[in-house]
PQR file of N, CA, C, O and H, with PARSE charges and radii, in Angstrom:
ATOM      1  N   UNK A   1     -49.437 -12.994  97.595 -0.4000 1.5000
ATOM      2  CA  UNK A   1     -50.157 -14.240  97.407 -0.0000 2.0000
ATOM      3  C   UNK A   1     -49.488 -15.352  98.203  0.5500 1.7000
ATOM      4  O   UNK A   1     -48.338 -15.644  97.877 -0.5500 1.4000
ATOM      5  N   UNK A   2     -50.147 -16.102  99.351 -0.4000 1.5000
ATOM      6  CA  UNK A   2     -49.623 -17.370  99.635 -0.0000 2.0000
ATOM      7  C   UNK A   2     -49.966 -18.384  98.562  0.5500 1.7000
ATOM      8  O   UNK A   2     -50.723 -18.485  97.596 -0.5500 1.4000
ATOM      9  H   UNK A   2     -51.082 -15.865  99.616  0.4000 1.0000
ATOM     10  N   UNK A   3     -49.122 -19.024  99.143 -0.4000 1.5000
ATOM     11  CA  UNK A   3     -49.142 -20.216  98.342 -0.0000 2.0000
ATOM     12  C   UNK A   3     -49.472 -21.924  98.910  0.5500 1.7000
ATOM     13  O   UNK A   3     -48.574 -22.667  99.306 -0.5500 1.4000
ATOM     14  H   UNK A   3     -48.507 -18.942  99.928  0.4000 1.0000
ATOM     15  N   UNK A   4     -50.510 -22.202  98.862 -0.4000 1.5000
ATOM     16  CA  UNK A   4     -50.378 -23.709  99.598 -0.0000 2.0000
ATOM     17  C   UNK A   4     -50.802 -24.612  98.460  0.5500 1.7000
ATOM     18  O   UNK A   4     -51.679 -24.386  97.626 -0.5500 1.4000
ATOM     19  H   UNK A   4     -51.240 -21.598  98.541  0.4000 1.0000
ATOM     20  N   UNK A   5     -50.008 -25.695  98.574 -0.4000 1.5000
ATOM     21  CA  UNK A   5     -49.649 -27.260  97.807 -0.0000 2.0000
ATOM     22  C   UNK A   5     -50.592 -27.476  97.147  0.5500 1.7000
ATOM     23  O   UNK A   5     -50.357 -27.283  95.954 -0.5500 1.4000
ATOM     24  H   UNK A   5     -49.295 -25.879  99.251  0.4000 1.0000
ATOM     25  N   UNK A   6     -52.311 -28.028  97.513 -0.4000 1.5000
ATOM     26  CA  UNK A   6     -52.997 -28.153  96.886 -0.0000 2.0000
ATOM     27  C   UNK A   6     -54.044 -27.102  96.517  0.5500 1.7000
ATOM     28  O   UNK A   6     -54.765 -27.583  95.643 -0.5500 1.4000
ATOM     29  H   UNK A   6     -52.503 -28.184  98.482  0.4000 1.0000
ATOM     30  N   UNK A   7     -54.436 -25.787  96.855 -0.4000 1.5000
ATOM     31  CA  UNK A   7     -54.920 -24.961  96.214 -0.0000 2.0000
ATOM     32  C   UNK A   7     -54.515 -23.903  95.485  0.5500 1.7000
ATOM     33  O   UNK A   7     -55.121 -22.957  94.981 -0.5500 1.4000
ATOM     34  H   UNK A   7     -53.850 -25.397  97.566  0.4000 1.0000
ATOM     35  N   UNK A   8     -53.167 -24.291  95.523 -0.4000 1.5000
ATOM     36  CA  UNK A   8     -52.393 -22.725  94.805 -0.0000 2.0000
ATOM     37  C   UNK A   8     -51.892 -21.341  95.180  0.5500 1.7000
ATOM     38  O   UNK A   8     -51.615 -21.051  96.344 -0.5500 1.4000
ATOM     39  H   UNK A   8     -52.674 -25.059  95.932  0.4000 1.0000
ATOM     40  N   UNK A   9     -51.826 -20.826  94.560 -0.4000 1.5000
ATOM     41  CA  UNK A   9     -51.854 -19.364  95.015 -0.0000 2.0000
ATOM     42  C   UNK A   9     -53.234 -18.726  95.680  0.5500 1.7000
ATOM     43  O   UNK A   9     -54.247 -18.622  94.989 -0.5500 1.4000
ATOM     44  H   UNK A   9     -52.052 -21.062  93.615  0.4000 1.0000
ATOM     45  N   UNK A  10     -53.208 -18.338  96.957 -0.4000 1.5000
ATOM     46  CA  UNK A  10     -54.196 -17.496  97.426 -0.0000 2.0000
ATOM     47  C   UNK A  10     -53.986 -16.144  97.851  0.5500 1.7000
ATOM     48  O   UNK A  10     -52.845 -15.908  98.249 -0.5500 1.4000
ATOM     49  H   UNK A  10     -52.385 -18.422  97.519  0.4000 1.0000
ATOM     50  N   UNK A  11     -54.987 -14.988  97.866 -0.4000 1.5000
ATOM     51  CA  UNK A  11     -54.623 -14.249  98.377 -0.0000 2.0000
ATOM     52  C   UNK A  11     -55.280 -13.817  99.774  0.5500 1.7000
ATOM     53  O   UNK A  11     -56.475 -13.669 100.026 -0.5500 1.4000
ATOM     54  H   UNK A  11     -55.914 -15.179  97.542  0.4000 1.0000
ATOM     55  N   UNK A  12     -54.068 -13.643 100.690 -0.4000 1.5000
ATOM     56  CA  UNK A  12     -54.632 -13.437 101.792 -0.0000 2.0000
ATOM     57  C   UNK A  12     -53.797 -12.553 102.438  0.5500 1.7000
ATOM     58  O   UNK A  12     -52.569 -12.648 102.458 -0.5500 1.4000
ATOM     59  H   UNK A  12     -53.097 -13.764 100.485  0.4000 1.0000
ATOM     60  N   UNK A  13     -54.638 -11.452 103.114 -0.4000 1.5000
ATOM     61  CA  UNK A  13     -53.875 -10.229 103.445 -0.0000 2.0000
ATOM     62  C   UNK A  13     -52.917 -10.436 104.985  0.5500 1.7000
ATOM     63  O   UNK A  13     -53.329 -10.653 106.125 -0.5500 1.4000
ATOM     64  H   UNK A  13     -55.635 -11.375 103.097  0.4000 1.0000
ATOM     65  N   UNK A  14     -51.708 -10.291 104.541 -0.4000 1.5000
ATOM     66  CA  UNK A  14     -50.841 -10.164 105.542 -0.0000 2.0000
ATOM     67  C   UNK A  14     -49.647 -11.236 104.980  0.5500 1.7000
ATOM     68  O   UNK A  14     -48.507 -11.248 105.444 -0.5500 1.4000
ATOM     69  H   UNK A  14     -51.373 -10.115 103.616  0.4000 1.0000
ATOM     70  N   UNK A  15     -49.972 -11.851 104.235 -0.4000 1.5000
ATOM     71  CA  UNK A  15     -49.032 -12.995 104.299 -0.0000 2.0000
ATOM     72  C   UNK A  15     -48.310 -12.794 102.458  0.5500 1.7000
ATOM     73  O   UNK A  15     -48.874 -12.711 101.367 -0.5500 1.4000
ATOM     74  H   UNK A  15     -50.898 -11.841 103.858  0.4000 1.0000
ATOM     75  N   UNK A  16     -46.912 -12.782 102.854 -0.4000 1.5000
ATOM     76  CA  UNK A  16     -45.783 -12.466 102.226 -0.0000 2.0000
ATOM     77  C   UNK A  16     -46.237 -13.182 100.399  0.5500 1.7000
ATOM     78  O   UNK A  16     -47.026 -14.126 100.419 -0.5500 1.4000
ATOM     79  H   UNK A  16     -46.453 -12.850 103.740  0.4000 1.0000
ATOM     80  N   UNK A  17     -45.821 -12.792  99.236 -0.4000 1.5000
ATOM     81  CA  UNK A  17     -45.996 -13.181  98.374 -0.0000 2.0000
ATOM     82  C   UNK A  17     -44.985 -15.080  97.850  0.5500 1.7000
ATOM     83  O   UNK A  17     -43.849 -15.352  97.462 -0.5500 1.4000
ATOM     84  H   UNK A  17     -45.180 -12.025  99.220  0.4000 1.0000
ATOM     85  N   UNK A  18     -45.897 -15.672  98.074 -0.4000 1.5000
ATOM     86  CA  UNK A  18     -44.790 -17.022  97.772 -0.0000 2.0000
ATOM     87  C   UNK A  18     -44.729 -17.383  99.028  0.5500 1.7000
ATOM     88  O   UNK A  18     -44.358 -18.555  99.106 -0.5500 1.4000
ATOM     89  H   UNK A  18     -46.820 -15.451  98.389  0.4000 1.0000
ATOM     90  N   UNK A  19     -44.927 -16.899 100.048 -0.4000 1.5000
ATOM     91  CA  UNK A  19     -45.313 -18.015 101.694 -0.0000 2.0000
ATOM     92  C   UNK A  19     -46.508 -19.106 101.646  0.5500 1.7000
ATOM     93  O   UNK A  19     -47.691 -18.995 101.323 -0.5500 1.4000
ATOM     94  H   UNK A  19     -45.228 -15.948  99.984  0.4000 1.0000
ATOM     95  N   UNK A  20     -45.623 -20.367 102.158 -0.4000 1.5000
ATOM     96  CA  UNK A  20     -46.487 -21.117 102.222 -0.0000 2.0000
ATOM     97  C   UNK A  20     -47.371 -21.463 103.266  0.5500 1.7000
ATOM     98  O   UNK A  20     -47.109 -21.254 104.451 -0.5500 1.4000
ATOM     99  H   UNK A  20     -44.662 -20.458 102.420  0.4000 1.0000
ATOM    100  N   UNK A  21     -48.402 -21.981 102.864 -0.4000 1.5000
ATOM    101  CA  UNK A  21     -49.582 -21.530 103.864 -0.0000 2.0000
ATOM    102  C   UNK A  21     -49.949 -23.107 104.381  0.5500 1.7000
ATOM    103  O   UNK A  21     -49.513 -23.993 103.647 -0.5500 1.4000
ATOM    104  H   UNK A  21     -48.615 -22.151 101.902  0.4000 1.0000
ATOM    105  N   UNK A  22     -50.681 -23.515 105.529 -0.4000 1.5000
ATOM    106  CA  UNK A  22     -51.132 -25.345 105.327 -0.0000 2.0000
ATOM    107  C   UNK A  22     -52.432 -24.428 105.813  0.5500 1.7000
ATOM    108  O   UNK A  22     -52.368 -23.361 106.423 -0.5500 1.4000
ATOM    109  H   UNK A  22     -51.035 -22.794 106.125  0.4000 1.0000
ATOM    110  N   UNK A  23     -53.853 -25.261 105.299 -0.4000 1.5000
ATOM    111  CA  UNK A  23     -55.213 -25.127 105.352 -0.0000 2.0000
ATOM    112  C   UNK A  23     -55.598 -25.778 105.635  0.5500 1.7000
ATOM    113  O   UNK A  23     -55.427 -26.849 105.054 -0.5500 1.4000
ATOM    114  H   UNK A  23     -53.905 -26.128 104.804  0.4000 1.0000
ATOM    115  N   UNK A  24     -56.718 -25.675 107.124 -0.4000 1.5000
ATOM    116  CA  UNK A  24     -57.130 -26.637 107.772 -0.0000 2.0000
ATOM    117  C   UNK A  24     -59.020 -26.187 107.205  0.5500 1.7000
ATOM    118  O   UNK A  24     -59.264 -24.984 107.111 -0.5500 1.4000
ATOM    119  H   UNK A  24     -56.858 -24.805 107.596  0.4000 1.0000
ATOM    120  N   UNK A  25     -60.096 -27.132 106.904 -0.4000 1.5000
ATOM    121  CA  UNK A  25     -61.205 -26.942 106.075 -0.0000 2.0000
ATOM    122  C   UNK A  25     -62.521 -27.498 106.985  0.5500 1.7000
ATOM    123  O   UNK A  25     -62.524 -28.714 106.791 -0.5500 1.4000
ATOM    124  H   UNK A  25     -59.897 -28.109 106.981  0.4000 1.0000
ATOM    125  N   UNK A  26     -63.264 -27.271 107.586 -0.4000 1.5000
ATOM    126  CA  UNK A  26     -64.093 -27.278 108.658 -0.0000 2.0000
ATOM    127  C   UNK A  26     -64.860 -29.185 107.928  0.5500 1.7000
ATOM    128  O   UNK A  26     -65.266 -30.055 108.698 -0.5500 1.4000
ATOM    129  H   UNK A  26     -63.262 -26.284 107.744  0.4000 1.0000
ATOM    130  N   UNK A  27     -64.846 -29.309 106.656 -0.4000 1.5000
ATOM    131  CA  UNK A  27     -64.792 -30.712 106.278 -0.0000 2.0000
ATOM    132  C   UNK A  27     -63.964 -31.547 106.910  0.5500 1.7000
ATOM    133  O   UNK A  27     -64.201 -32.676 107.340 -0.5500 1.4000
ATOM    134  H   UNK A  27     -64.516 -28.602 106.030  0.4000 1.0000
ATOM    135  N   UNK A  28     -63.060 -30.976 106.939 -0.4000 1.5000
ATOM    136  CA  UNK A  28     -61.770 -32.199 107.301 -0.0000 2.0000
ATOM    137  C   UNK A  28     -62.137 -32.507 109.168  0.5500 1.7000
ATOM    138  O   UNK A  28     -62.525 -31.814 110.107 -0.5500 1.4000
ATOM    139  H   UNK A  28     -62.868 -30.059 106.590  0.4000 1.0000
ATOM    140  N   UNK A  29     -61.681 -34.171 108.927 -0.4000 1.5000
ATOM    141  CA  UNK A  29     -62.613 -34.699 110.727 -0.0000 2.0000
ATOM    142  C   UNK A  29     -61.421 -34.384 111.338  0.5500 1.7000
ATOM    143  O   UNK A  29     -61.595 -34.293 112.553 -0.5500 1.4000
ATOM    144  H   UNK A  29     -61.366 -34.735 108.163  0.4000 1.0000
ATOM    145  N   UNK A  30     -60.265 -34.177 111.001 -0.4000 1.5000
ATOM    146  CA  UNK A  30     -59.124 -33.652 111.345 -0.0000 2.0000
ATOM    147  C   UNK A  30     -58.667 -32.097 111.978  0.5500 1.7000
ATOM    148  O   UNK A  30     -57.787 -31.650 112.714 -0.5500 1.4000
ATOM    149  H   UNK A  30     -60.124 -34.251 110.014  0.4000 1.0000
ATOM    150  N   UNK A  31     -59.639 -31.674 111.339 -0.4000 1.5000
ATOM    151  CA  UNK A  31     -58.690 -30.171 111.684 -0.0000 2.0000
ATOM    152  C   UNK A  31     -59.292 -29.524 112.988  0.5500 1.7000
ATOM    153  O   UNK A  31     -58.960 -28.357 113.195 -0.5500 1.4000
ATOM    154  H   UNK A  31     -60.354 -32.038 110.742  0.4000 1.0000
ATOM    155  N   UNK A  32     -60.410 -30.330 114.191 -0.4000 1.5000
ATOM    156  CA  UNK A  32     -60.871 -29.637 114.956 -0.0000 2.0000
ATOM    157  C   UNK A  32     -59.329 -30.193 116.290  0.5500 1.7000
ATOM    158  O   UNK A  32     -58.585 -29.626 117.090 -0.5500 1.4000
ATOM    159  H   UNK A  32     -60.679 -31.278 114.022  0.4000 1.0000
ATOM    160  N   UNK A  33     -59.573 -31.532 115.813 -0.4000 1.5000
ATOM    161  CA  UNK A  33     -57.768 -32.218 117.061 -0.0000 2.0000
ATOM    162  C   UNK A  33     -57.152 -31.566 116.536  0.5500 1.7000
ATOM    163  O   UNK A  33     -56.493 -31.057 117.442 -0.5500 1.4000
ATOM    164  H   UNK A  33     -60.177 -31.993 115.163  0.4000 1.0000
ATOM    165  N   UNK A  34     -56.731 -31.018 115.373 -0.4000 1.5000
ATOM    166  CA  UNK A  34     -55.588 -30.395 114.775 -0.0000 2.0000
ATOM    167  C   UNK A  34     -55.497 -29.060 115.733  0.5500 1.7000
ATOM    168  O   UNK A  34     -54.749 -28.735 116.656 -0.5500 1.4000
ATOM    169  H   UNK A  34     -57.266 -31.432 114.637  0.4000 1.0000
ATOM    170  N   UNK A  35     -56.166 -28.693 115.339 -0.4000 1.5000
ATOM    171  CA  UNK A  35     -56.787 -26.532 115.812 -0.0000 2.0000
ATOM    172  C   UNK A  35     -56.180 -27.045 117.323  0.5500 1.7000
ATOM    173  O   UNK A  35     -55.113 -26.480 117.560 -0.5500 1.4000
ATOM    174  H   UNK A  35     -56.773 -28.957 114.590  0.4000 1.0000
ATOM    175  N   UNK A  36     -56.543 -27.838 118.233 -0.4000 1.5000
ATOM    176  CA  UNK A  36     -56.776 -28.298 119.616 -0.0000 2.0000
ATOM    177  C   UNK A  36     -55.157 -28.234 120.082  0.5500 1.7000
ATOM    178  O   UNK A  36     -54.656 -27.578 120.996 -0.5500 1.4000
ATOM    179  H   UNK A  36     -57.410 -28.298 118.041  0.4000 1.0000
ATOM    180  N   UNK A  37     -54.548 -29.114 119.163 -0.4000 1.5000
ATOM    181  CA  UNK A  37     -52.951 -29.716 119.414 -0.0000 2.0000
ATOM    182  C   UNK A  37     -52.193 -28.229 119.230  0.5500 1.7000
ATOM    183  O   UNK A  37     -51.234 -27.805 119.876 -0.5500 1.4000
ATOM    184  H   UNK A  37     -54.954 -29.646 118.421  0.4000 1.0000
ATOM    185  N   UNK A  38     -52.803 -27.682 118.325 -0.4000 1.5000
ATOM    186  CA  UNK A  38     -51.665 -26.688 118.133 -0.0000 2.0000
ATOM    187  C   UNK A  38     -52.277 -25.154 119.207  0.5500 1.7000
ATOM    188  O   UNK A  38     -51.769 -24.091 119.563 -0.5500 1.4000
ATOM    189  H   UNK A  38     -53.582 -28.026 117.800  0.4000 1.0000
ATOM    190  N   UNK A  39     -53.161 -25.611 119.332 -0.4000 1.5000
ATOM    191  CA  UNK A  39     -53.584 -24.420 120.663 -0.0000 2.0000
ATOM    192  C   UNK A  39     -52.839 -25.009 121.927  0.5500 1.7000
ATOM    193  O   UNK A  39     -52.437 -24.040 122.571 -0.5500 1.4000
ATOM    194  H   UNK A  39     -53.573 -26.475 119.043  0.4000 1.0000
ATOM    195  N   UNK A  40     -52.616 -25.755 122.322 -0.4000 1.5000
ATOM    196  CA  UNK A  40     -51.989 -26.728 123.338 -0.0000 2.0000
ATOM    197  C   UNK A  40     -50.500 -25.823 123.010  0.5500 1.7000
ATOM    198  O   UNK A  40     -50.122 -24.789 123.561 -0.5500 1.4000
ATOM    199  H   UNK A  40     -52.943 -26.542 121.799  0.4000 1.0000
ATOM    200  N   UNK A  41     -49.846 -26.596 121.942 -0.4000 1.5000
ATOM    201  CA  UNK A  41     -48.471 -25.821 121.136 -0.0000 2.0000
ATOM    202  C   UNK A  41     -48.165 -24.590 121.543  0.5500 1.7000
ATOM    203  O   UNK A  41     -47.128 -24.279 122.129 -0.5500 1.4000
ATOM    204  H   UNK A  41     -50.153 -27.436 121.494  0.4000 1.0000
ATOM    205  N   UNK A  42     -49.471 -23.534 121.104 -0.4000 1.5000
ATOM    206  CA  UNK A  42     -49.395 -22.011 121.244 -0.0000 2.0000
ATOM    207  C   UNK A  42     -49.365 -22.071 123.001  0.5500 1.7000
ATOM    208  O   UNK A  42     -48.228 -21.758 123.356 -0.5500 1.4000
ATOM    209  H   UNK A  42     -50.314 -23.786 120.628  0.4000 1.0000
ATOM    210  N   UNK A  43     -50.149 -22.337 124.056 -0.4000 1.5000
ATOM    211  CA  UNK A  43     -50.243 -21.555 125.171 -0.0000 2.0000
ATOM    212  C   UNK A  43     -49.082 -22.117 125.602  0.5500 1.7000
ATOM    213  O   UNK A  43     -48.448 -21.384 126.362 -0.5500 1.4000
ATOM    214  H   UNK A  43     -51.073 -22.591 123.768  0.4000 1.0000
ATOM    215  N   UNK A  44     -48.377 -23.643 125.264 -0.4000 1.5000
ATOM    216  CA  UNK A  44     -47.322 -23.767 126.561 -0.0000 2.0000
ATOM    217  C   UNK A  44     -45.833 -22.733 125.693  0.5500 1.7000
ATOM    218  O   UNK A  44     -44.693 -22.601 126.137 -0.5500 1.4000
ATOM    219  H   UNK A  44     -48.892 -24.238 124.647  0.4000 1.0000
ATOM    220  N   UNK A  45     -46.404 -22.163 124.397 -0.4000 1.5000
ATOM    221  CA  UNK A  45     -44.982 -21.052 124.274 -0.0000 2.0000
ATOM    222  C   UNK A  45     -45.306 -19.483 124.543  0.5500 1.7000
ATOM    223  O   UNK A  45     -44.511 -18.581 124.276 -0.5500 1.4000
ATOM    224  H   UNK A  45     -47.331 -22.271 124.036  0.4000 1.0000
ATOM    225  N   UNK A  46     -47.044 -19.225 125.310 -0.4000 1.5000
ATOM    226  CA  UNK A  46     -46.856 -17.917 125.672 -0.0000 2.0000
ATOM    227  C   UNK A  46     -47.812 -17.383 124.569  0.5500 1.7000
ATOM    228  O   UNK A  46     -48.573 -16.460 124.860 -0.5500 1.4000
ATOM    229  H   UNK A  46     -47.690 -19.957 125.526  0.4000 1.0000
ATOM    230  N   UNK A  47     -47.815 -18.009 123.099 -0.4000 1.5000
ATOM    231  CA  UNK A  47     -48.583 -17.007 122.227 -0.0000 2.0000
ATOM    232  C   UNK A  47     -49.895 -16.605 122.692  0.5500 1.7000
ATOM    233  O   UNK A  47     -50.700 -17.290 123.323 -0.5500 1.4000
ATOM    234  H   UNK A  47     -47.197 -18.760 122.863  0.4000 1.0000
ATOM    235  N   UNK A  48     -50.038 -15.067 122.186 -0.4000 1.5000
ATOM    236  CA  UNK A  48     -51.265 -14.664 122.629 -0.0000 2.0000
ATOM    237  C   UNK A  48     -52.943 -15.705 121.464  0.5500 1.7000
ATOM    238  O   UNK A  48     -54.113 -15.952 121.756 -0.5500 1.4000
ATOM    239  H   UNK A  48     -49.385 -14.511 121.673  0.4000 1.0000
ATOM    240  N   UNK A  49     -52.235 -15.926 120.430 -0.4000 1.5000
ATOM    241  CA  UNK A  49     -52.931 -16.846 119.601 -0.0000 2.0000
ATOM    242  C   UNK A  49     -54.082 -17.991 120.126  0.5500 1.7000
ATOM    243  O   UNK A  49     -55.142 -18.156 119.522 -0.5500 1.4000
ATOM    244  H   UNK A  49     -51.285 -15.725 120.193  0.4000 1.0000
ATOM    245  N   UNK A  50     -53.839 -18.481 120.912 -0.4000 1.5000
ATOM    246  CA  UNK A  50     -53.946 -19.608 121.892 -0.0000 2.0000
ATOM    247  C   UNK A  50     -55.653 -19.438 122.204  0.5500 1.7000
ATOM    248  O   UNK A  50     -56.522 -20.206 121.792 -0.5500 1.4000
ATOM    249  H   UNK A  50     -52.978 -18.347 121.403  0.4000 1.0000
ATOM    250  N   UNK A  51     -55.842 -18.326 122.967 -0.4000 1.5000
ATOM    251  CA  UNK A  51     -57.195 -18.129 122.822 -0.0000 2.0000
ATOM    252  C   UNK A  51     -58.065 -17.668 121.867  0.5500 1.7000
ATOM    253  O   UNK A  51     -59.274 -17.447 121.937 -0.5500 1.4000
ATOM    254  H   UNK A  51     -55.136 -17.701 123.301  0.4000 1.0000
ATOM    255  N   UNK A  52     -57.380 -17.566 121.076 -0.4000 1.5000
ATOM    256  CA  UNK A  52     -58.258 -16.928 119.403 -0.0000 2.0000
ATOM    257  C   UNK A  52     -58.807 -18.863 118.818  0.5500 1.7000
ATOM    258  O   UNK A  52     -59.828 -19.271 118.263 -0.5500 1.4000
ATOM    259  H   UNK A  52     -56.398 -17.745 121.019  0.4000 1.0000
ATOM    260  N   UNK A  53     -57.569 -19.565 119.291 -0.4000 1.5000
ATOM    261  CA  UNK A  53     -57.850 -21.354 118.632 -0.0000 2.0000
ATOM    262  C   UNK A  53     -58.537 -21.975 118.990  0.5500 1.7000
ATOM    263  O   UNK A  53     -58.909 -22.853 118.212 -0.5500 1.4000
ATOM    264  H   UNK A  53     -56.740 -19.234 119.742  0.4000 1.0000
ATOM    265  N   UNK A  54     -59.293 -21.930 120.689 -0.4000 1.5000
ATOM    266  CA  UNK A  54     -60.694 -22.378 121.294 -0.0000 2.0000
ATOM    267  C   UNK A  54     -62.180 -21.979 120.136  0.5500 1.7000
ATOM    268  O   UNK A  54     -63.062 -22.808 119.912 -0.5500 1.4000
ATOM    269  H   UNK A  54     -58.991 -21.216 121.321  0.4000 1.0000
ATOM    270  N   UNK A  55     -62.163 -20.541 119.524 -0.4000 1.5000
ATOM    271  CA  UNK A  55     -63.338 -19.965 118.757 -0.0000 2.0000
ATOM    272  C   UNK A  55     -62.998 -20.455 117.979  0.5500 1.7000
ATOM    273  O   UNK A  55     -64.058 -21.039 117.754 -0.5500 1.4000
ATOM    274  H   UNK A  55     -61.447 -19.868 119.706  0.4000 1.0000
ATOM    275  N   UNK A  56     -61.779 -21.125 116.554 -0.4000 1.5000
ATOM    276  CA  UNK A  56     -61.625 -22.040 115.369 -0.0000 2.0000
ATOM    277  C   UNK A  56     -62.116 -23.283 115.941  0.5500 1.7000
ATOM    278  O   UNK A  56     -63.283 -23.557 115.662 -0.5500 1.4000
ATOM    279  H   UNK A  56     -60.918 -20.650 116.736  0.4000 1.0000
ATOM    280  N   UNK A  57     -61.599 -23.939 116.540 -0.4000 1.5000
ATOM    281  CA  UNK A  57     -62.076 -25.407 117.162 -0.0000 2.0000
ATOM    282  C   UNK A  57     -63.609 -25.768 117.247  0.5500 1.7000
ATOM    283  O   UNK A  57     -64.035 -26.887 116.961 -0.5500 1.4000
ATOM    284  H   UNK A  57     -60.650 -23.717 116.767  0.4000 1.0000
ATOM    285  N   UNK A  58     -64.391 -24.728 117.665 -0.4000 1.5000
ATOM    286  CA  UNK A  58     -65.432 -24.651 118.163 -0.0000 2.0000
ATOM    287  C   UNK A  58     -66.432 -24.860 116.918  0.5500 1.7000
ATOM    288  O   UNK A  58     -67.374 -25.599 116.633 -0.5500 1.4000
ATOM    289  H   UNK A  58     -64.044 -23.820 117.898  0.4000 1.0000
ATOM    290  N   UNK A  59     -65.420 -23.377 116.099 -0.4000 1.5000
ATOM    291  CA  UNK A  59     -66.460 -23.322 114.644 -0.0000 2.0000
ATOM    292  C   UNK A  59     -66.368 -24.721 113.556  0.5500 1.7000
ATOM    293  O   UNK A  59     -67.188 -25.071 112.707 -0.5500 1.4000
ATOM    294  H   UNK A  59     -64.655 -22.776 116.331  0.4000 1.0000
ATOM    295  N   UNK A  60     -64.676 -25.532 114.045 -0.4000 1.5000
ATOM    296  CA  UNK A  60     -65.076 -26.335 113.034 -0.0000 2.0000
ATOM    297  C   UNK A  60     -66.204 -27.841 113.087  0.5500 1.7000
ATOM    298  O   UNK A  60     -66.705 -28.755 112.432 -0.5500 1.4000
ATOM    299  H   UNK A  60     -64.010 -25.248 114.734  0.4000 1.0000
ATOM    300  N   UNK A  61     -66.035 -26.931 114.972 -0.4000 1.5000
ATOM    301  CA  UNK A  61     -67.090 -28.771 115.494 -0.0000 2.0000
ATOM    302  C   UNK A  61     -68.837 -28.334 115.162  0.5500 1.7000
ATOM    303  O   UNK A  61     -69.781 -29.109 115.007 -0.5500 1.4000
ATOM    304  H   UNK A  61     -65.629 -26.189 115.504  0.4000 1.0000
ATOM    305  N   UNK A  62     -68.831 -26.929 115.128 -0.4000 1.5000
ATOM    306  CA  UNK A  62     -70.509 -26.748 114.990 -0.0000 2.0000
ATOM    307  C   UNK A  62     -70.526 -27.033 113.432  0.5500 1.7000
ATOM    308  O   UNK A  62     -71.489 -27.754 113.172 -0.5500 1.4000
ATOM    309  H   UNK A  62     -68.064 -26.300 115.254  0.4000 1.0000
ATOM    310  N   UNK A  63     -69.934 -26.777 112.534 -0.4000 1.5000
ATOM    311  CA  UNK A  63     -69.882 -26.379 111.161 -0.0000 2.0000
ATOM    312  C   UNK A  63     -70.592 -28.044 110.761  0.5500 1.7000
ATOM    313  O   UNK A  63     -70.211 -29.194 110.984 -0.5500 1.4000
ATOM    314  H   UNK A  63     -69.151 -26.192 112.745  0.4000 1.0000
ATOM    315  N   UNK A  64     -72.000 -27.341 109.951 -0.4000 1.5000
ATOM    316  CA  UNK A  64     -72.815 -28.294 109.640 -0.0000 2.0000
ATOM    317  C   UNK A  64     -72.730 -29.243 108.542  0.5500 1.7000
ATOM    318  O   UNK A  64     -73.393 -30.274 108.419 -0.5500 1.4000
ATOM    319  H   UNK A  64     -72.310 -26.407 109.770  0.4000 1.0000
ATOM    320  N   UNK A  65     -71.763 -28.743 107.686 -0.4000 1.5000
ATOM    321  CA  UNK A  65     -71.858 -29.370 106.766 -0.0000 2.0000
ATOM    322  C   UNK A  65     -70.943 -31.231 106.515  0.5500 1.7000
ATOM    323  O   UNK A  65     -70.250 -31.665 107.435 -0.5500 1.4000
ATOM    324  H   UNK A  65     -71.225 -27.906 107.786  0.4000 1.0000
ATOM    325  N   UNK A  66     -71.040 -31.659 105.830 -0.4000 1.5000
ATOM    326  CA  UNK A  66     -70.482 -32.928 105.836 -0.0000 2.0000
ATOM    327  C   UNK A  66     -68.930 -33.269 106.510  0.5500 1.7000
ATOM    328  O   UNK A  66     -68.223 -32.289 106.741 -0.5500 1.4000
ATOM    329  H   UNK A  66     -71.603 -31.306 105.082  0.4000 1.0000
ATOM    330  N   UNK A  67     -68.479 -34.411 106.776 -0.4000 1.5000
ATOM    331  CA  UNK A  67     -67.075 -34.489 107.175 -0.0000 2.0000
ATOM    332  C   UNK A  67     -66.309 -35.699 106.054  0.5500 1.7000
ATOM    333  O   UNK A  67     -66.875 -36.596 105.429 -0.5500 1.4000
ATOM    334  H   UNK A  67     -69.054 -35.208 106.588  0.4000 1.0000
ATOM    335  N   UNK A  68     -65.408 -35.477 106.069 -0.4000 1.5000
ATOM    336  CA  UNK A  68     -64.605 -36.795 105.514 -0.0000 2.0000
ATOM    337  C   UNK A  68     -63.021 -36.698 105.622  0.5500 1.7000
ATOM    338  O   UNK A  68     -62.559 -35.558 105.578 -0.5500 1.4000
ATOM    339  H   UNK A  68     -64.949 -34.748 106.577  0.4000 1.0000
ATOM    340  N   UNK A  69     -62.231 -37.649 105.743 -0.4000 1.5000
ATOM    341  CA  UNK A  69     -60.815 -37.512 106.121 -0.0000 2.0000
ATOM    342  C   UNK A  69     -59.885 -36.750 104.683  0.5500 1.7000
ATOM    343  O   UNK A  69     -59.859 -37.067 103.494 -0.5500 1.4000
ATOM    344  H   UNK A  69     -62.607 -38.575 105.779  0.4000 1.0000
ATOM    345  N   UNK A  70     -59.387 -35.953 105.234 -0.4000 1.5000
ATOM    346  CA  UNK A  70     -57.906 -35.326 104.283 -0.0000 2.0000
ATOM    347  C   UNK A  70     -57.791 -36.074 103.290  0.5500 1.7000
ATOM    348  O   UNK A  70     -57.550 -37.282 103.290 -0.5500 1.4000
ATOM    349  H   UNK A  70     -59.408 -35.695 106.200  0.4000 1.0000
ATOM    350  N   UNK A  71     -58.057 -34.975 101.900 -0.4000 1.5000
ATOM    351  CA  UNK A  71     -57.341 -36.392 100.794 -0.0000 2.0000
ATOM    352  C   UNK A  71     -56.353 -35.585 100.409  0.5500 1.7000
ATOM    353  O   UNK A  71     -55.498 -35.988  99.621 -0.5500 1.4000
ATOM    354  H   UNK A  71     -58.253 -33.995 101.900  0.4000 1.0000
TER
END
């Protein structure tokens, strides 16, 4: 089970029991610059990750539903 701050324990396969997790939520007007900055992050260290973060970015800018800032 990870664990992140405001939702608790989740379970998500691969990730260690009691690791903490941060969650970025296709609501948040934040997390598409977020996804962006840290794809930036990933390619100038090589991760293969990097191009998997263009298809998150993408999904959180089409994602129809409402926006509002991080509470």
């Amino acid at each position: 089970m990870a664990l992140a701050g405001k939702y608790g324990k989740l379970n998500i396969p691969k990730i260690a029991e009691g690791e903490p997790v941060f969650i970025l939520r296709a609501q948040d007007r934040l997390a598409e610059k977020a996804t962006r900055m840290y794809q930036l992050l990933a390619e100038s260290h090589g991760a293969p990750l990097a191009a998997e973060l263009d298809q998150v970015a993408d999904a959180f800018r089409k994602w129809p539903g409402g926006r509002k800032l991080p509470d």
